[in-house]
Structures are given as structure tokens and as C-alpha cells.
Residue, then its C-alpha position, 0 to 999 in steps of 0.5 A: x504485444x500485452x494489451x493495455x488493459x487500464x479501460x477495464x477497470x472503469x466503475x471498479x472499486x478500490x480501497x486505498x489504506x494511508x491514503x491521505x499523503x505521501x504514496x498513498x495519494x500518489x495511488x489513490x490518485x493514479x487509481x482515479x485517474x484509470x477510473x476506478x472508485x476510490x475509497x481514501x481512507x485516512x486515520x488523522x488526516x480528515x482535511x486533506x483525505x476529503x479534499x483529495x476526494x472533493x477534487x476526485x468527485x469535482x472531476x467525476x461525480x460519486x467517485x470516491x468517498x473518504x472514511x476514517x478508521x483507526x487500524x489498531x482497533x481490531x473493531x474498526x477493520x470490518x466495518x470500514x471494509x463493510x462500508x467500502x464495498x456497500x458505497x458501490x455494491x462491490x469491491x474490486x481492490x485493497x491497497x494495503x498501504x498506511x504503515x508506522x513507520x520509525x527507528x527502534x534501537x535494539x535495548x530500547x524497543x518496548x511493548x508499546x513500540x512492538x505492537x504499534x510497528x507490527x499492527x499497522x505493518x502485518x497485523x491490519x493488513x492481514x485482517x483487512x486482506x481477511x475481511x475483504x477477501x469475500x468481496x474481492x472474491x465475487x469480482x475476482x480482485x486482488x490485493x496489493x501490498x506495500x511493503x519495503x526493499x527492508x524487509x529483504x535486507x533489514x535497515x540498521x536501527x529499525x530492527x521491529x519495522x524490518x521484521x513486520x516488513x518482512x512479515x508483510x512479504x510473507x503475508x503476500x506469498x501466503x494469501x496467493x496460495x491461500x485465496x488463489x484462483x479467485x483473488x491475486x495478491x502482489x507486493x510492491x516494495x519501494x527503495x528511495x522514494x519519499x524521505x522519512x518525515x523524521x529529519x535525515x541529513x542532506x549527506x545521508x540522503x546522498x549516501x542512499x541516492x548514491x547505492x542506486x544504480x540510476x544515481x537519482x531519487x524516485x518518485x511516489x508516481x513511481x510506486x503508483x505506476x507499479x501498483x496500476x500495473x499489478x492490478x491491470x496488467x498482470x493477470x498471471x501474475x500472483x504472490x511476486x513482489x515487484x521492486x522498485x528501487x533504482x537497483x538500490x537492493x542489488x548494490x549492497 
């Protein structure tokens, strides 16, 4: 029997990007709860980052710490991994998480768009990866991705997020064989968990839920219960991404 392993990773340091809502709170959450020290980073979302961290510290004192950062900004990525790791003296974990995410119609797509789809999908996360990669040396850490069941089997009408997802799977492979033995670095990809916050009709919600094979929704609790057990209970584990999608990307 695998040995739980959740006890190790109290005092450890996890930098969780997009951490604000949605999936990303759902891991920073899941994180402090296994007794990590999380840094909730966030780009807009000031109110609800620092209330996610008030409530973190309120039940274990100088456990997290929420700092701003605007990932498109090649200027910002250093610092904001500098001052994640010196809060604690460490760095054990990045979450490459915060992601752009909206429909891009082939004959319409512009620089603009591009750029903003790719940066916030492969460009930040593999300069983050970069940055941190000294640190997470030193405590034998490891990297998780957030990427998407589409970037295996692209979504109509989001050709630029599909191929910056597909980019971010091959960032994943490539890191393992680039920062291994020291480092692991793993993929989640989420199928139907949170609806898009652009609005998507009841009849295309169901069409979705219906291609699963559990015939339901997930949950974002879901996705964080992957990533704890990437990061704890999976020391053999490195460049595998791990779907979780109620068998959604086997139906077609």
C-alpha cells in the first residue's frame, strides 16, 4: 500500500498563479489545508486574494501572503518568484495555474489576441518554471501545470488557446527532461469543471456533461485533489499529465 505522504509537506512553500478564483482557489485552498505556505498570487483580484489569505492566516498565523503581479510583464516574473521564495526562506512548489482563456475565430484572430492567449498559457509559465527552477532545486520540488483536455483535441472556435495549450503540455514533457533529477514536473488537464465566465447555454452545458462518461459535472475540488496528489504522492512520477475529465477526452 502507497503511504500517504500529506504529513510531509507541512511548512513547505507553494507559489499558486490565478489564485484568486475559481481552480486556483480551489488548490491554494487544498494546499493550506495539507499545511503548505501558500503565496496567492493574483493580478486584478486584490479583495478577494487578501481575503483568501486572511482567512488562511486567521486559521494558521504567517501562512500565506498574497502578491500582485501582471505575468505579461516580462519585468514582473523574477520579482514576484524572488519574493515568493524570501517570505519563507524557500520555495518548494509552483502552480502554473492563471491562464487567458476566450473564442479566437479563424479570420479574426489578431496580434493582440495571440500574444495575450499565448503569454498568459505558455510564455509565463515557462519563464516562472525558469526563475523558480534554482529554488525549487534546493528543496527538490516540483512544478505542476494547468493545462486543458484541448490541448490534446482542439475546441472549435478556440484555435490560439488550443495551441498555447498544447504548448504548455510540451512544456511539461520538456521541463522533466530538462530540470530532472531534482525537479518533477507534471500536468493536470481538466475536462468539464467550472463553465466558461463568458455565458454558454443550458443545451450546451448538457451537450458536454453528456460526452462524459460519469454523465455529471466536476468539480474544481476535483482538480485540487489531483494536484495535492502530484505533489505528494507521486515521487516517481515526472512529465505525465494526469486527466481529469469524467472520461470526456475518450468519448469523442
Amino acid at each position: 500500500m502507497t503511504k500517504d505522504t500529506t504529513e510531509g509537506v507541512a511548512g513547505k512553500v507553494a507559489i499558486i498563479t490565478g489564485a484568486a478564483h475559481r481552480i486556483g482557489a480551489s488548490i491554494a485552498q487544498k494546499l493550506h489545508q495539507a499545511g503548505m505556505n501558500v503565496v496567492v498570487h493574483y493580478r486584478h483580484s486584490s479583495a478577494a486574494a487578501n481575503k483568501m489569505c486572511a482567512d488562511f492566516n486567521a486559521i494558521r498565523a504567517h501562512s500565506a501572503i498574497a502578491l500582485p503581479a501582471d505575468l505579461s510583464e516580462q519585468e514582473s516574473i523574477i520579482p514576484l518568484i524572488e519574493k515568493s521564495q524570501q517570505q519563507w526562506g524557500r520555495l518548494d512548489l509552483l502552480i502554473n495555474n492563471a491562464s487567458s482563456f476566450y473564442p479566437t475565430s479563424l479570420g479574426e484572430v489578431t496580434e493582440a489576441t495571440w500574444h495575450e492567449l499565448m503569454n498568459s498559457n505558455l510564455k509565463a509559465p515557462f519563464f516562472l518554471s525558469q526563475a523558480a527552477a534554482p529554488y525549487l532545486k534546493k528543496q527538490q520540488g516540483s512544478i505542476v501545470n494547468i493545462v486543458d483536455i484541448h490541448a490534446e483535441r482542439p475546441l472549435k472556435g478556440f484555435p490560439v488557446y488550443s495551441m498555447a495549450k498544447a504548448g504548455l503540455v510540451m512544456m511539461t514533457k520538456s521541463l522533466a527532461c530538462e530540470l530532472g533529477p531534482e525537479i518533477r514536473v507534471n500536468g493536470v488537464a481538466p475536462g468539464a469543471i467550472l463553465w466558461p465566465e463568458q455565458n454558454m447555454d443550458d443545451e450546451s452545458k448538457q451537450r458536454i456533461v453528456s460526452r462524459t462518461f460519469l454523465k455529471r459535472q466536476g468539480e474544481p475540488d476535483n482538480i485540487a485533489q489531483a494536484v495535492l496528489f502530484l505533489v505528494t504522492n507521486a515521487p516517481y512520477t515526472s512529465g505525465h499529465i494526469l486527466t481529469v475529465d469524467g472520461g470526456r477526452s475518450l468519448n469523442g
